[in-house]
N, C-alpha and C positions, 0 to 999 in steps of 0.2 A: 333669565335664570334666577336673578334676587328675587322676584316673585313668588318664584315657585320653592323656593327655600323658604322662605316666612311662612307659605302654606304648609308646610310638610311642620317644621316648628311648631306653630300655632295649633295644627291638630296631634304633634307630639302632648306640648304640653295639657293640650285638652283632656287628652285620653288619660295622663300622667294624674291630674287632678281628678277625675274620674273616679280614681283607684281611691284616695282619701275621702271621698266619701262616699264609701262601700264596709260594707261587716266585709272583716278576711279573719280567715283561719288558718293561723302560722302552727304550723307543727314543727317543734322548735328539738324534737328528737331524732338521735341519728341512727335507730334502730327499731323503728315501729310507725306505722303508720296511723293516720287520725281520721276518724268519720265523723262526720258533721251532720246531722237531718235535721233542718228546718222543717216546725212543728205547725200547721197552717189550722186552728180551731175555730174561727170564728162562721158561724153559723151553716159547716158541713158537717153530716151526717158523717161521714169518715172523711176523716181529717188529710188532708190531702200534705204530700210531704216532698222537699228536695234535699237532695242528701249527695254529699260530692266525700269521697275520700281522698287525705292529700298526703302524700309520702314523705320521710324523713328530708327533714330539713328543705321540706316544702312551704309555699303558700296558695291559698287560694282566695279571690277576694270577689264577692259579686257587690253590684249597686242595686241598695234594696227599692229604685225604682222598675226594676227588674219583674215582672210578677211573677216570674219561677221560682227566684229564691226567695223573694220578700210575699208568701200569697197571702196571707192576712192586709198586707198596705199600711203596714206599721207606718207611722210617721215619724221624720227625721230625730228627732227626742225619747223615742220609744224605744220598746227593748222585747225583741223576737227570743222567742222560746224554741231551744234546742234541745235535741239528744246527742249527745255525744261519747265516743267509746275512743279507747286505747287499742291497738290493733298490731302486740309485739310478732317479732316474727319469730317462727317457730323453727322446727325441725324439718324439711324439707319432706313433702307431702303429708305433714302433720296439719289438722283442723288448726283453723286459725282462732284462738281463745280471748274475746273480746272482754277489755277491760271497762266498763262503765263508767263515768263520769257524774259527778252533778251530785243532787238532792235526790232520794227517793222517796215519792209519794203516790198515795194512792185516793184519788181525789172522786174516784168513780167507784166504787165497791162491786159494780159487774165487770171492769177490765181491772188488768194487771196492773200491780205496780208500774211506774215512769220513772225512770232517772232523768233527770232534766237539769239545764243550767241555763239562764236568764243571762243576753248580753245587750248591749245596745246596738242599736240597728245600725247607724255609723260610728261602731268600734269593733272591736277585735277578740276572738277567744285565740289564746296560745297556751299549748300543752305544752309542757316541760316534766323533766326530773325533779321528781322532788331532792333537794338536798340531805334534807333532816328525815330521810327513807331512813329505819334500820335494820338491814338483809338477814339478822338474825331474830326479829320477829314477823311471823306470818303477814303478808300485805294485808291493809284492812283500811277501813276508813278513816281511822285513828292512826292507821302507820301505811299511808298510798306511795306508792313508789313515783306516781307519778301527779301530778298540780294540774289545774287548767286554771286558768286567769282568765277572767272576762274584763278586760280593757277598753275604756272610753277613746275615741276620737282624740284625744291630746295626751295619750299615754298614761292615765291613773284609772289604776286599779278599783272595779268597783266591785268584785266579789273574786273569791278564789273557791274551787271548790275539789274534793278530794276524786281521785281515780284509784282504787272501786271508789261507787257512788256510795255515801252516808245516808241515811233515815231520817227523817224531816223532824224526830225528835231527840237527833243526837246535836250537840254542841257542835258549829263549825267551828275549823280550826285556821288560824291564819298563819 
C-alpha cells in the first residue's frame, strides 16, 4: 500500500510542477471572459493559431512543450506572441463585444492591423480591472477599463498593456 501512495504522490507532484512551467492565462475578472490565441509565424504561409477562452475567475495553463499551444517551439527564455481580447458579458442573446488587448500594429500593409501582446513562454498573462478606469470618460487606450500584465515565471511584471489595444506610436502607460 506505501508503494502505491509514493506513486500516486510522486506523479501528483510531477504534474503539480508541470504547471510552473507552462504560460497560463489567469483571467482574474468576475464578469467577462478572456481569449487567448497563440500566434504561430514562423515560416507558414498562414499562420497557424491556438486559442483557448477562460472564464471569470478562471485559469488556463499549457506547457509550451506542447506543440498545439507552443507551434512556433519557442524556447524556455522566449516570448510567444498573442492576441488577446476582453470578452464582457452582455445582455442576454446580445453579440458578444470583444475588447482588444495589446499593441496595434500593422507590420504587413496587405493585412489588417494586429493587436498583439508579447509574454514569456514560461510565464503568465493576467487580465484584470483597471483601477485607475474613469467611467465617466469613454474607454480608450489612455483610459482601458480593463490591464493585461504579461508576467515572468517568478511573478515580475514584464510589460502591461492596455484593453482596447493602443497604437504602436502611442505612449504606453504603466
Amino acid at each position: 500500500m506505501r508503494p502505491a501512495l509514493h506513486a500516486v504522490l510522486l506523479s501528483g507532484a510531477l504534474l503539480a510542477s508541470g504547471d510552473a512551467l507552462a504560460y497560463c492565462v489567469r483571467n482574474a475578472l468576475p464578469d467577462a471572459a478572456v481569449r487567448a490565441t497563440v500566434i504561430a509565424l514562423k515560416g507558414l504561409a498562414v499562420p497557424k493559431v491556438f486559442a483557448e477562452t477562460v472564464g471569470p475567475g478562471r485559469e488556463f495553463c499549457c506547457n509550451p512543450k506542447n506543440a498545439d499551444c507552443n507551434p512556433d517551439r519557442i524556447g524556455d527564455e522566449g516570448f510567444a506572441l498573442f492576441q488577446a481580447e476582453v470578452q464582457p458579458r452582455g445582455a442576454p442573446g446580445a453579440p458578444v463585444l470583444a475588447i482588444k488587448c495589446g499593441v496595434v500594429s500593422a507590420a504587413d500593409p496587405r493585412k489588417p492591423p494586429l493587436a498583439h501582446v508579447a509574454i514569456p513562454v514560461r510565464g503568465f498573462l493576467r487580465v484584470e480591472r483597471n483601477a485607475r478606469f474613469d467611467a465617466r470618460r469613454r474607454p480608450a487606450a489612455d483610459n482601458p477599463p480593463y490591464l493585461l500584465q504579461a508576467l515572468t515565471a517568478d511573478n515580475r511584471v514584464s510589460a502591461v498593456y492596455p484593453c482596447p489595444a493602443r497604437a504602436v506610436s502611442e505612449t504606453p502607460r504603466s
